[in-house]
Every structure is written in C-alpha cells, then in structure tokens.
C-alpha positions as CSV (number, residue, x, y, z in Angstrom):
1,X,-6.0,-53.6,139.1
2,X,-8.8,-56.4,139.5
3,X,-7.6,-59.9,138.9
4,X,-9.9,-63.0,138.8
5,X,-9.1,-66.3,139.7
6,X,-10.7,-69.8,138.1
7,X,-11.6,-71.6,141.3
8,X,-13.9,-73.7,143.1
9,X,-15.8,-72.7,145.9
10,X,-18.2,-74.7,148.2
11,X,-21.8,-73.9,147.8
12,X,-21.9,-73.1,151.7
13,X,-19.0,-71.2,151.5
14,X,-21.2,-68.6,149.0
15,X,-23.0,-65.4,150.4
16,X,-25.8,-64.2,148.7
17,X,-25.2,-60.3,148.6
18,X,-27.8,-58.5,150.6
19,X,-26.9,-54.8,149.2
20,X,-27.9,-56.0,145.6
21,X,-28.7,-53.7,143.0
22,X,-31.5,-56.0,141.9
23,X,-33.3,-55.7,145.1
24,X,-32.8,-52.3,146.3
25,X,-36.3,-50.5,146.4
26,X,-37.0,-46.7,146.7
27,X,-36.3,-45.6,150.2
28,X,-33.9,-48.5,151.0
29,X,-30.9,-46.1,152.1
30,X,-29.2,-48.3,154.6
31,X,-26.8,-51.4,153.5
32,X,-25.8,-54.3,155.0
33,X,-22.6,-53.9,156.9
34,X,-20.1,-55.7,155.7
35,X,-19.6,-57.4,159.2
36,X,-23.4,-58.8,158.6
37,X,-23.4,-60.3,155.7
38,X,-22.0,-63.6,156.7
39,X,-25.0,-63.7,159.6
40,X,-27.9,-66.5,159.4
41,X,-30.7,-63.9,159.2
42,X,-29.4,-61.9,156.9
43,X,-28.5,-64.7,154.5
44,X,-32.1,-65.9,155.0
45,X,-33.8,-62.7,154.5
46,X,-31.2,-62.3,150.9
47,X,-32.5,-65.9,149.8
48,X,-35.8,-64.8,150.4
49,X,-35.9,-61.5,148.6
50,X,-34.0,-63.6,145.1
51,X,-37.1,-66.2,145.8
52,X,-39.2,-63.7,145.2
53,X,-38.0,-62.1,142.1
54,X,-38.4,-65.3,140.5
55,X,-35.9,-68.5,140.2
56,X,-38.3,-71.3,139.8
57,X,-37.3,-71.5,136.3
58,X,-33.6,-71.4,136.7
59,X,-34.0,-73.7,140.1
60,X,-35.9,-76.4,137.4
61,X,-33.5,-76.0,134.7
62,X,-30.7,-76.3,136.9
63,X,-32.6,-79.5,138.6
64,X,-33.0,-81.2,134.9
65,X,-29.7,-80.0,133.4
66,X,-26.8,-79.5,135.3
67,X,-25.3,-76.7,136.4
68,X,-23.6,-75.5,133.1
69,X,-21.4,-72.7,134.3
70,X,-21.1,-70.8,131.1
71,X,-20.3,-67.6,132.5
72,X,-18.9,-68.4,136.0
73,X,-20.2,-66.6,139.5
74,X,-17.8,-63.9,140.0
75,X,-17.2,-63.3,144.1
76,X,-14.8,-61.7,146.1
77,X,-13.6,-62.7,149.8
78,X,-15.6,-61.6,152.7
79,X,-13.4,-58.6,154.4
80,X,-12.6,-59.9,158.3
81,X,-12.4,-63.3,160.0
82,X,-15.9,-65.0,159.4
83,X,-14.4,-66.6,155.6
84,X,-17.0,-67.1,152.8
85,X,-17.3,-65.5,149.6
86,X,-19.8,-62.7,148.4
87,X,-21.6,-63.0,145.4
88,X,-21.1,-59.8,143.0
89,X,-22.6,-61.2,139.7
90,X,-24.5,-64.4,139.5
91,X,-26.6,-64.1,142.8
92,X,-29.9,-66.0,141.0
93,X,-28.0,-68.8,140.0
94,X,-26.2,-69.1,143.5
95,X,-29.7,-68.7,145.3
96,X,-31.0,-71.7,142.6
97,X,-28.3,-73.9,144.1
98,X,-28.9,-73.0,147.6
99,X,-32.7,-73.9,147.1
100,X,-31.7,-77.0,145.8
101,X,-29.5,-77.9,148.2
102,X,-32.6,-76.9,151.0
103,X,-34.8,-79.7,148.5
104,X,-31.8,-82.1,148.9
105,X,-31.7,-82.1,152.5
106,X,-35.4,-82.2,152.6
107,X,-35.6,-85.9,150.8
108,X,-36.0,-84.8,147.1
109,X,-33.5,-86.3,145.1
110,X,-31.3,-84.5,142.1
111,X,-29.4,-85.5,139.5
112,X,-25.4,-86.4,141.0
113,X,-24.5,-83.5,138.4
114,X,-26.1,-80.9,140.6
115,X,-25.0,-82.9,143.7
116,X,-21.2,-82.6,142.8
117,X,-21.7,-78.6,142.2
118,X,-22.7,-78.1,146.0
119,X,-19.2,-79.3,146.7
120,X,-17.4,-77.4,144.2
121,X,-19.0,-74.1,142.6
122,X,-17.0,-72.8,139.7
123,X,-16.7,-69.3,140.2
124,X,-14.3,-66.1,139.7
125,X,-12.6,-65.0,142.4
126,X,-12.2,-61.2,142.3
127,X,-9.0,-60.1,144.2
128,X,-7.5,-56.7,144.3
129,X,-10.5,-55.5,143.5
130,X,-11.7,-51.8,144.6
131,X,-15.4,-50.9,145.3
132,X,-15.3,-49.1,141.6
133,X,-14.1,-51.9,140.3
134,X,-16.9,-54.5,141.9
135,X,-19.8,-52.1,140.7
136,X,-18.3,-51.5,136.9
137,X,-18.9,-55.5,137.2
138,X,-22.0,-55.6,138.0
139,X,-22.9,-52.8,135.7
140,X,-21.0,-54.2,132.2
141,X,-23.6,-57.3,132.4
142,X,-26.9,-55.2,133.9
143,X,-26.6,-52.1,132.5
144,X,-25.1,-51.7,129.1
145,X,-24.9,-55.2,128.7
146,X,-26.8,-58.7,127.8
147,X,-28.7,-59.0,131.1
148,X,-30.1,-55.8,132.1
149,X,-31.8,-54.9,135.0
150,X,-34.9,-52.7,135.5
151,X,-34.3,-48.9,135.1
152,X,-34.4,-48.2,138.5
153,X,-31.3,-50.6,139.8
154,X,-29.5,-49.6,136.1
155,X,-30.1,-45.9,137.0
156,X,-29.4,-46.1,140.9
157,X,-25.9,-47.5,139.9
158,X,-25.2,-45.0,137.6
159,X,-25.7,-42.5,139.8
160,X,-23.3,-44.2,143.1
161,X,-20.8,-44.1,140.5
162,X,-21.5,-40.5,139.0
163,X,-21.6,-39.4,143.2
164,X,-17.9,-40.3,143.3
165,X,-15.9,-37.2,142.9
166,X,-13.0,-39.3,140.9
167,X,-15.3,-40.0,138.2
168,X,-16.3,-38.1,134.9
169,X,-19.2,-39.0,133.0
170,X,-17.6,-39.7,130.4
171,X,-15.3,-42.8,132.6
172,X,-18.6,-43.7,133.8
173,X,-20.0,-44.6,129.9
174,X,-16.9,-46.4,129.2
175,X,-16.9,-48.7,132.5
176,X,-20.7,-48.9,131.6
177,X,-21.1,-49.6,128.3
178,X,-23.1,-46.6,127.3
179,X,-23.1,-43.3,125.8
180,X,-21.9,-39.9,127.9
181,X,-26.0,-38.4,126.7
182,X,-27.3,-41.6,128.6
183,X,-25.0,-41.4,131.7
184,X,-26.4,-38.1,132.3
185,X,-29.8,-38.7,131.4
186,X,-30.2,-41.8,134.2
187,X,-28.4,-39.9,136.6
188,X,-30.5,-36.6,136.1
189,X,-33.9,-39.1,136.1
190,X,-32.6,-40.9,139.2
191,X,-32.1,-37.7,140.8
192,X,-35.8,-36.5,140.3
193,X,-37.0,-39.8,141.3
194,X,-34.7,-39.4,144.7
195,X,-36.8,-35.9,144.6
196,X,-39.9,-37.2,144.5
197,X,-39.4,-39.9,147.3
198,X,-38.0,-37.2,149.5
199,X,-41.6,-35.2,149.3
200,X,-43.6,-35.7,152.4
201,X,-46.8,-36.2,150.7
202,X,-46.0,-38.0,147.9
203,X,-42.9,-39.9,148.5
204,X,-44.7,-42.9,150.0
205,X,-46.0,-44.0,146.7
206,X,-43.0,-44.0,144.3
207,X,-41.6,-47.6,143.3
208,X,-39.2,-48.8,141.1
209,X,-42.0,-49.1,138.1
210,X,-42.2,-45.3,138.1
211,X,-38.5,-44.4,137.0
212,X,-39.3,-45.0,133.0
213,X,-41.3,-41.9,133.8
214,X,-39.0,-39.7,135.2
215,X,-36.3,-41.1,132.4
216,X,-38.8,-39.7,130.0
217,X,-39.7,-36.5,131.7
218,X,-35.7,-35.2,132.1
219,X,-35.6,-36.2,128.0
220,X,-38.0,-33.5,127.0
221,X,-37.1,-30.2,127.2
222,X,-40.7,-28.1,127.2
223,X,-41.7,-30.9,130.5
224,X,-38.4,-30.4,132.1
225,X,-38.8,-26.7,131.8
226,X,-42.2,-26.8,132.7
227,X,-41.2,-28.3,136.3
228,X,-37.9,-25.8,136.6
229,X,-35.9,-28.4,136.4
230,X,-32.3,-26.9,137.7
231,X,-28.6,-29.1,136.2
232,X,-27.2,-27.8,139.0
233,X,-29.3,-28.9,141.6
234,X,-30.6,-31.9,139.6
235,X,-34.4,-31.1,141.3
236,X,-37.6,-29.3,139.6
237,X,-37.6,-26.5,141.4
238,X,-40.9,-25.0,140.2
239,X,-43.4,-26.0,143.1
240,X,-46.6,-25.3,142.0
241,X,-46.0,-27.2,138.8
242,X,-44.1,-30.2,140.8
243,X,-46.8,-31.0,143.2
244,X,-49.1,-31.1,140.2
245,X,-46.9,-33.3,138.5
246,X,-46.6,-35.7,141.7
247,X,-50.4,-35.6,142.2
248,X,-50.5,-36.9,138.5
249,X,-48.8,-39.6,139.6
250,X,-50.2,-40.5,142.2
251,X,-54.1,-39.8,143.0
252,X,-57.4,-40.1,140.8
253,X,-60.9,-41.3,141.2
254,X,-59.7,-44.2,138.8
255,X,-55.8,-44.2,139.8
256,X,-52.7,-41.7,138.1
257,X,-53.7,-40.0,135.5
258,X,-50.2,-40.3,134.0
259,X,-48.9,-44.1,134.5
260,X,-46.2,-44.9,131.4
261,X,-43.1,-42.7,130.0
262,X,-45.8,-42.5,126.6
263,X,-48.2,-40.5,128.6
264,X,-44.8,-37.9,129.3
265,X,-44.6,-37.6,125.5
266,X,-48.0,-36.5,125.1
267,X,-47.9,-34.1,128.1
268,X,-45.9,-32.1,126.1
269,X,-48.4,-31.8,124.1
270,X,-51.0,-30.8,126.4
271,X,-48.4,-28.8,127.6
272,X,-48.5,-26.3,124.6
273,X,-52.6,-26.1,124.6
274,X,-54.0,-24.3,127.2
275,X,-57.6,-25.8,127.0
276,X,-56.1,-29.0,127.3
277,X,-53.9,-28.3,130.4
278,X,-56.8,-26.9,132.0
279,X,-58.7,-29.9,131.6
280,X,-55.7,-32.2,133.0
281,X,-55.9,-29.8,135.9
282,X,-59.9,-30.5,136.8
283,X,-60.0,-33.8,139.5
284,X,-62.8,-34.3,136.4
285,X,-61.5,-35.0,133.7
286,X,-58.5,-37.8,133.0
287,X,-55.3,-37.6,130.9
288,X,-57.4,-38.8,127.6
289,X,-60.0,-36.3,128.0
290,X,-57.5,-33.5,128.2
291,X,-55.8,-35.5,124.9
292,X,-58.8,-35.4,122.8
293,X,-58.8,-31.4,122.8
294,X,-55.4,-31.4,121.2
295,X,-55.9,-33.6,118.8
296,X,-59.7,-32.1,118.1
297,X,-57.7,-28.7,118.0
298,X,-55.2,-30.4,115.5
299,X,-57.8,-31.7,113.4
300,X,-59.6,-28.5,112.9
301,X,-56.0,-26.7,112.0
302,X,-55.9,-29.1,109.2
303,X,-59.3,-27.8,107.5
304,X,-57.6,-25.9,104.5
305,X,-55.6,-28.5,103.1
306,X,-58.2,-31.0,103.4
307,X,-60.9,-29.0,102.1
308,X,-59.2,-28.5,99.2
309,X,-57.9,-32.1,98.6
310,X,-62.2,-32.5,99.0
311,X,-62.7,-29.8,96.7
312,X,-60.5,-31.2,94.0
313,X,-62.3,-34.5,94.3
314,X,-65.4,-33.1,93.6
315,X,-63.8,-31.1,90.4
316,X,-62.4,-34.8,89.0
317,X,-65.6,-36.1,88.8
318,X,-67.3,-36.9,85.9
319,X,-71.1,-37.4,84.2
320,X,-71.5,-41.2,84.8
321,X,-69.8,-40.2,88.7
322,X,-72.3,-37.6,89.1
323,X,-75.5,-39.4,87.6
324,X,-74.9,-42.7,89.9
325,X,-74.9,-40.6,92.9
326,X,-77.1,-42.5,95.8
327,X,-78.9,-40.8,98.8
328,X,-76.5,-41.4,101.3
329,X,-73.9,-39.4,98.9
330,X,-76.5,-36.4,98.1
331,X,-76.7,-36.2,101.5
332,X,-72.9,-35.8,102.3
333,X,-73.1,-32.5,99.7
334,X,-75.7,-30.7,101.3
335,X,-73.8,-31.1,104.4
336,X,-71.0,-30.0,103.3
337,X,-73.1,-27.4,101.0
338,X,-75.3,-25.8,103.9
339,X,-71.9,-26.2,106.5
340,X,-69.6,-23.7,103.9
341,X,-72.9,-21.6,103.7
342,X,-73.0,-21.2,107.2
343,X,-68.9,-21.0,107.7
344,X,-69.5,-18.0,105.0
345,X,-72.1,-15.7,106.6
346,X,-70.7,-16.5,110.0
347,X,-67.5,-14.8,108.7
348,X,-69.0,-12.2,107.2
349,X,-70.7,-10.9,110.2
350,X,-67.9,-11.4,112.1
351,X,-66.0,-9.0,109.5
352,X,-69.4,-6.7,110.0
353,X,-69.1,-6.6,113.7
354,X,-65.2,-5.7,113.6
355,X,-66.1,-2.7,111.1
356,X,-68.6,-1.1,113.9
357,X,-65.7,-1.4,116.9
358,X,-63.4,0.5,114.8
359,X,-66.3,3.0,113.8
C-alpha cells in the first residue's frame, strides 16, 4: 500500500516528469524511459513543454508571494542509481521554481522566501507505491477532482487504467472519482479518437481539442449507430459513414463543417431528415445550411396548432379591434386570406388527381 512521507527535497534534486498526462498529444505513443528521465535534454525539453502550457502566472505569484505549499508536490524516487525525485502531481509549480531559480542565477533578485524553497521543497514522498497507484494520484486531482485536465489527458488516463486486465470499471470510478456510465463513456470516446488518428488519411489532423467531440458522438445512440459503432471492438465499423464523418472534421472550403460536441447534438438531427443529410453531404453547402432544413421542416409540422391558436385570435376580437384595423394589419388578412384559398384548391385537386389514378 502507498505511503507518503512529509519531507524536504532540494529543488535540483526534482525531475519534471516527461511522460505527463498534461502534455501528451495525439500520436505521442512512446515514453520516456525511466533510465532518461534524470538526463539534461530531457529535463530541458519537460521544462520547455510546462513553459509552454502557461506558468507565467504561477512563476509571478510565486515571485511576489512565497511559495505557500498548501497542497505539497507529491514525488516518488527515481528507480536506479542516478538519485532525484520525479514529480507525479505538482509538475507546474516545480517548473515555476525551476524558472525562478534560472532568473536567480541570471541577476534577478527574489524575495529570501522563494530563495530558501530552492533549498528545501516541501513535498510528499510516495514510497511503496505501484504504477496503479501513481496514476489513481494523478487522476483523483485531474480527473474527478478540483483541478482537471483537458478531456483528452482525463480520457487517455482512463483508458491506461481500463487497458489493465486487473481492473473493472467499476474500480476504475472509485480510484477516479466518477461514475461507472462516465468511465465507459471516456474510454469508449478515447477509443474512437485512437480510431481516428490511426486512419491514414485523416489521422494527421486530430488534436487534443477534438475529443469533446468524440465524447459527444459515443453519448448518442442514433450517431453512434449511424457510424456502426461495435462495444466489442470499441471502433465504428461502418466505413462509408466514418470516412464521411472524418471528412466533416477535417476539410471544407471554410474549415470542418462540424467543429464543437453541440454541432454532434444537432447531427442527430440532421440525421433523421433525409433532405438535410443530403445537403451536409454536398462539398456546397455547410453544417448550418443543412440545419435550416430541419428546422424549416419543423416549423412547417407545427402549422395546425398554430393556425388554430391564429384562428382563435381572430374569433376574440371585437368591434372597436376590428374598426381600428390599419393597413399594415388588412394586409396581414388577405395574406393569410388568399394563402388558405390557395392551400384549399391546391388540396382539392390534389384529391382530384388521386380519384383519376384509382379510376
């Protein structure tokens, strides 16, 4: 069972993890060997990467305030001979303080509160602790918990630990955090995504932004079925409707004509109007266009009900109502007047027309 230790560690001591959820992208398969991590080009090249996902705030507030461990780096011992410690949950703050240490030695001077941390980082130090143990860390503060990652990294851990053949689902939700439903449904969505990088046309373009989508698509049933989506295989297995789906994604005159999970909930919708998937089919016409015709053909279902709330207007009205009447409203009644006219003989020849074919 995983203990942790209250200790003090020296900032150069600390290894920035370079297998990091938060910066795995789509088609980053290979990790860091464990043997690596303690190298100087790797350590740059993990410094670099957390630069880039944005610490300047943390860096400053550190800078002005202290470092105010409120919820301490956890870390566990490097396997081998090389010594150090690797970051498994606080990797941000740890790359703050090692870009303030790189201002230090550069001339800029910092506050002796933030000077005495590079000597002494308070951390957690993880021992006895088993690979399943270091990721339910990881995931009971970014996935189900206060500090959450993007879906991608959220779901791509979910599914490591639903790949083990020791865990359920349901152990999974409970290291987690979340649901059993939610479990599956991230590592069903992960799974298409994983589908979709794999394609040799299309896989080139998927990023991390695109798994909402896919979280969305395995979430409703007429989509999923749409793309033969198999449990078994977790992969839509329909490939004419797939490689539409993908070029969705992906191509347009103006860029994807599908580009947020909202867009999936509407598919379904064009889904179930055959007009409207045939206009989300022409290169032509864009994911709105094909909209409009269900919601046109939605509108015009709903002619009945508010013809007759119209028509029970009209009955409520009374003398002074009817003798005020202005241009602009006379005009509205012969509309509608010579429009019912019209609606009227049209069906009546219609009915006409269907007496000779059965004559």
């Amino acid at each position: 069972m995983v203990n942790f230790d209250a200790t003090t560690v020296p900032l150069e001591s600390l290894l920035l993890d370079p297998n990091n959820f938060r910066f795995t992208a789509p088609g980053t398969v290979a990790l860091v060997a464990e043997a690596r991590i303690a190298e100087e080009k790797v350590q740059a090249a993990a410094l670099e990467r957390v630069k880039a996902d944005g610490v300047s705030e943390l860096k400053l507030s550190i800078a002005e305030n202290g470092f105010v461990p409120v919820e301490r780096i956890v870390v566990r011992a490097l396997d081998g001979d090389e010594g150090g410690y690797v970051v498994v949950e606080g990797n941000r703050r740890t790359a703050a303080l090692k870009l303030l240490e790189r201002d230090h030695a550069g001339g800029v001077d910092l506050d002796e509160r933030v000077k005495e941390v590079f000597e002494g980082v308070p951390v957690l130090l993880a021992t006895e602790a088993s690979e399943d143990d270091l990721l339910a860390i990881m995931g009971i503060r970014h996935v189900g918990g206060p500090k959450e990652w993007g879906g991608y990294q959220s779901a791509l851990l979910v599914h490591r630990l639903m790949s083990k053949p020791d865990l359920t689902a349901r152990e999974v939700a409970s290291r987690l955090g979340l649901t059993v439903n939610e479990v599956n449904r991230r590592n069903r969505a992960f799974s298409a995504l994983t589908q979709m990088m794999e394609d040799e046309e299309h896989g080139e373009f998927v990023t991390p932004e695109m798994y909402p989508i896919f979280h969305e698509t395995v979430g409703q049933p007429l989509v999923r079925e749409w793309l033969g989506w198999s449990q078994t295989d977790r992969k839509f297995n329909n490939d004419d409707t797939r490689e539409l789906f993908y070029g969705w994604l992906t191509r347009g005159d103006d860029g994807p004509k599908i580009r947020s999970y909202s867009e999936i909930r509407e598919l379904k919708l064009i889904l179930e109007n055959e007009d409207a998937l045939i206009a989300l089919k022409d290169d032509d016409q864009s994911f709105s266009d094909a909209l409009a015709i269900v919601r046109a053909d939605a509108r015009s279902a709903r002619w009945l009900p508010n013809a007759k709330s119209a028509l029970s207007s009209l009955n409520e009205m009374g003398s002074d109502t009817i003798e005020s009447l202005d241009s602009d409203s006379l005009a509205v009644l012969e509309s509608l007047r010579r429009r019912a006219a019209w609606i009227i003989k049209a069906h009546a020849v219609s009915q006409d027309d269907e007496a000779s074919d059965e004559a």
